[in-house]
Every structure is written in C-alpha cells, then in structure tokens.
C-alpha positions as a printed Julia matrix, in Angstrom:
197×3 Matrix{Float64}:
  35.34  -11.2    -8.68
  34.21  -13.3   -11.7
  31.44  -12.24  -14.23
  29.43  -15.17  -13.27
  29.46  -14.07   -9.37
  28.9   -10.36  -10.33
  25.94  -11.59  -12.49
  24.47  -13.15   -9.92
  24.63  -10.48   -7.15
  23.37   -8.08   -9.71
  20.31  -10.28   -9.92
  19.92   -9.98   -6.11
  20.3    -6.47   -5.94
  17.25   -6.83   -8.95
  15.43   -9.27   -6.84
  15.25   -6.69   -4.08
  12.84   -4.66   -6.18
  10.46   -7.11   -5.24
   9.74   -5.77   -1.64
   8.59   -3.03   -3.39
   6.01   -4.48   -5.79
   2.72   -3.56   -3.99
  -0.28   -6.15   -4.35
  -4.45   -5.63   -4.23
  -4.11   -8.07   -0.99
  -3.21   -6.35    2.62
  -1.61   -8.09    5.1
  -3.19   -9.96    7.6
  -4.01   -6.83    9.91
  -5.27   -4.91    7.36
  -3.12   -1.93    7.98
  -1.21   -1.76    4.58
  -0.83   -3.7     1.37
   1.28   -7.26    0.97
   4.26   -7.03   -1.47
   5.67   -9.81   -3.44
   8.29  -10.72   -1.33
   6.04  -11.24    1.79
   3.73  -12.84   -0.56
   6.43  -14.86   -1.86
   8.39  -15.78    1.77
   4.54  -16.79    2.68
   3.82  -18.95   -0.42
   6.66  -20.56    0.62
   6.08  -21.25    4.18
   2.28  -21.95    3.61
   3.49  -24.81    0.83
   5.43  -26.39    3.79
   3.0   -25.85    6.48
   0.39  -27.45    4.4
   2.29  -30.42    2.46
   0.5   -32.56    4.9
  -2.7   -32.5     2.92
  -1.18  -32.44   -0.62
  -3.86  -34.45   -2.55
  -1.56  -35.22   -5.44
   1.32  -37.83   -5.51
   4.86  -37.45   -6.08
   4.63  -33.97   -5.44
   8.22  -32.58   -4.51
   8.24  -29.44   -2.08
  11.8   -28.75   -2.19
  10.71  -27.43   -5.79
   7.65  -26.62   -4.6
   9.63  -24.11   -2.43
  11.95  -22.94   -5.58
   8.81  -21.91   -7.51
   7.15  -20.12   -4.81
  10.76  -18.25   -4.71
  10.74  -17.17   -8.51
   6.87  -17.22   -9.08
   6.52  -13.45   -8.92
  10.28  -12.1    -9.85
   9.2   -11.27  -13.41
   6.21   -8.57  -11.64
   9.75   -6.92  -10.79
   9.26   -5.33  -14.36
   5.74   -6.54  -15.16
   4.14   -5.49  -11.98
   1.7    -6.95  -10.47
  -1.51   -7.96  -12.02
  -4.64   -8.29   -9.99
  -5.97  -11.55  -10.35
  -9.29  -10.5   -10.74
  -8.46   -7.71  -13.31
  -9.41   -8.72  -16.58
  -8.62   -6.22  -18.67
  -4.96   -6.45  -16.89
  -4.6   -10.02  -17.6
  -5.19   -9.47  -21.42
  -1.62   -8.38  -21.56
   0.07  -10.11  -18.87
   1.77  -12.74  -20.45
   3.4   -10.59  -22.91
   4.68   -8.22  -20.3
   6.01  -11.4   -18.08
   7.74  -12.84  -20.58
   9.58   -9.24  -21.46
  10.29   -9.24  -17.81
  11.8   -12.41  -17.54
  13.87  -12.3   -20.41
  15.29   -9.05  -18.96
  15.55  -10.57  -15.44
  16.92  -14.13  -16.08
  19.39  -12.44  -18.42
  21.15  -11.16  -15.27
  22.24  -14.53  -14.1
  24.81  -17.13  -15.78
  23.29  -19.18  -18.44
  22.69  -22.46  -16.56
  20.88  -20.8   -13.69
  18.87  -18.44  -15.72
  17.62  -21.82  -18.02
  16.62  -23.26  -14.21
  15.29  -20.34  -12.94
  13.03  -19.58  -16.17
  12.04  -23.42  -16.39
  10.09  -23.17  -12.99
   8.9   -19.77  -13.7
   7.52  -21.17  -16.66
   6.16  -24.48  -14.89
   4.52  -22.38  -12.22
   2.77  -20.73  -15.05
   1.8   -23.59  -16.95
   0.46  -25.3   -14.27
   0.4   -28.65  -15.8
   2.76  -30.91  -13.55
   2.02  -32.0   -10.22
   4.26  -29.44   -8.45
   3.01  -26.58  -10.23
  -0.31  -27.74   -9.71
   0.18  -27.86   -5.95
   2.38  -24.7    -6.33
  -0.52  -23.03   -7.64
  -3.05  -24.11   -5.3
  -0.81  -22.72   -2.3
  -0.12  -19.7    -4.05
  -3.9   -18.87   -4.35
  -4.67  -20.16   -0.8
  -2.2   -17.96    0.45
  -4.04  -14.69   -1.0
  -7.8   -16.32   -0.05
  -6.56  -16.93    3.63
  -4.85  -13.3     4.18
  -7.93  -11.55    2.13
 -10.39  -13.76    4.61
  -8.06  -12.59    7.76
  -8.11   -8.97    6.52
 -11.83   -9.0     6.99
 -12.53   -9.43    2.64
 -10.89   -5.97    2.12
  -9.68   -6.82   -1.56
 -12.86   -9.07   -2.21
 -15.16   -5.73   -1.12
 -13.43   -3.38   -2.36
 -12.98   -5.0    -5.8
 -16.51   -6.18   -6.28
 -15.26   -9.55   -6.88
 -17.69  -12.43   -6.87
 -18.59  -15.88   -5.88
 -18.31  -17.58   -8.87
 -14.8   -15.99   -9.56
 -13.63  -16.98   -6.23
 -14.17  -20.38   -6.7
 -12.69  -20.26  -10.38
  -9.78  -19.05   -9.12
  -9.58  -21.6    -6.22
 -10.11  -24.87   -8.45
  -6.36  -25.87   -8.05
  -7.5   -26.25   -4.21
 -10.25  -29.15   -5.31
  -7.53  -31.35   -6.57
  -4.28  -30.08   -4.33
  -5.62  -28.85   -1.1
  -8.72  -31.03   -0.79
  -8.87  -30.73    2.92
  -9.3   -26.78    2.76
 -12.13  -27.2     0.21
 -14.77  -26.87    3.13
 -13.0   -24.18    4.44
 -12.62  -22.49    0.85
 -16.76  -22.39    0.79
 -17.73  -21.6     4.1
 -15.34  -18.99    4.11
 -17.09  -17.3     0.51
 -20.8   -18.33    2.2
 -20.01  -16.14    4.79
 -18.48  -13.54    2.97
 -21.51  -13.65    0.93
 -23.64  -13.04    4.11
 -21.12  -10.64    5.34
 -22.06   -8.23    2.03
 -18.24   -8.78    1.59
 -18.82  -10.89   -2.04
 -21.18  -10.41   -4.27
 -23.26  -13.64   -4.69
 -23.57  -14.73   -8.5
C-alpha cells in the first residue's frame, strides 16, 4: 500500500470521529441530539433539494456539496461550538484552525490544500458558493430546531433578533424561505419558545 493511500484511509478512519461530535440541535423527533455527520449528510442533501431557489448566480452545487462534506471535519478536534454561544465563539477560530492543520495533515499534500481551501471558503463566506453554502447550512439547523418543536431555541434562551442574525445568508441565498424563516420565529415567539427582543 502506498503512503499516499494509507494517508488517506487514515483520514477516514479520523473522519469517522465525526458521528460522534454531538450538537445543541436534536434530530427531527426530538428524541436525541444531531451529530455532525447527520448534520453534514443533511447539509448536503438540503443544498440539493433546495438549489431550485438559489437566489445567487453562478452558484456551483457540486462544490456546494464538497463544502457541506468538510464544513464541520475540523469540530473533529475543535468540537462543536454552539452557534449561539458567545463566549464559545471567542475562541473558535483559533481552535479550528489547530484542528485543521492536524486533520488536513493526514491526507497527501494536494488534497489536503483542496480540502482546507473549501473549509476555509465555507468559513469566509465571501463567494457565491459559500454564501449559498452557508445559508443551507443554517437552514438546515432552523428547519430541524422548528421540527423538534424549538427544543434548542427554548432551552437556550435564544432570541429573535439572534435568529434572524444568524439567518441573513437566507435573505440573499434562500429568498423563497424568507417568509417561512419569520413566520416560523413569530410563532415561536407566540409559542413562548423564543424570547421576543
């Protein structure tokens, strides 16, 4: 077996790690919580599902697809930081970048330079596939915390006004949910689920 092949399934055995990773959102049922690989596999197929109503041009999902594949790898290390946890999210970049050097080290060169550029893309959100990436990726959570009944939102104390910070990428990327997006916090709001602000 060559180094470059061992390298590589070392970084799937690594990669495995991920169904492990537990995050603040439950699953759909509400009877445990999500972990990054289901989040990741349904990032994925919510990106596709939706491309329909991508509001930006030029947007390409086959990369789309990639990102929502490596978005989360460096929480492998990192672990997962709950997007509304500030004081978490202080150090997060520091500890994802630690991560990813460790993790992208693992694979040949070439394919750890791809891997890290759309990790880092993602992140950046600046282009208009990470944009849309990053829309999905926070749809994804917002639809499975509606469907759990606002479990994370309640228990959390999270807010209105963070909600629909966090959900900005949808505006320009997902305009078609943006109705959905509100009604679903102005009944959340009635529901005692979020706080209004």
């Amino acid at each position: 077996m060559t180094d470059k092949l061992t390298g590589q399934l070392n970084f799937l055995a690594e990669a495995d790690k991920m169904k492990s990773i537990l995050r603040q959102t439950r699953i759909a049922d509400c009877s445990r919580q999500e972990n990054d690989a289901e989040h990741s596999w349904h990032f994925a197929l919510t990106a596709l599902t939706l491309f329909e109503y991508c509001g930006i041009e030029g947007v390409d999902i086959d990369r789309v697809i990639n990102m929502a594949l490596v978005h989360d790898l460096v929480e492998i290390y990192a672990g997962d930081t709950f997007a509304y946890d500030e004081k978490g999210n202080e150090n997060k970049e520091e500890r994802e970048n630690e991560s990813a050097d460790k993790l992208f080290s693992l694979l040949p060169k070439k394919q750890a330079a791809e891997f890290r550029s759309l990790w880092e893309e993602f992140d950046r959100m600046e282009t208009p596939d990470a944009i849309y990436a990053s829309a999905v990726d926070r749809f994804q959570s917002f639809h499975n915390i509606y469907l759990s009944g606002g479990y994370t939102w309640k228990k959390h104390k999270v807010t209105a006004d963070k909600i629909y910070k966090r959900m900005e990428p949808a505006k320009i990327a997902l305009p078609a949910l943006w109705d959905f997006i509100e009604r679903t916090v102005n009944d959340e709001i009635k529901n005692g689920t979020v706080i209004h602000s």
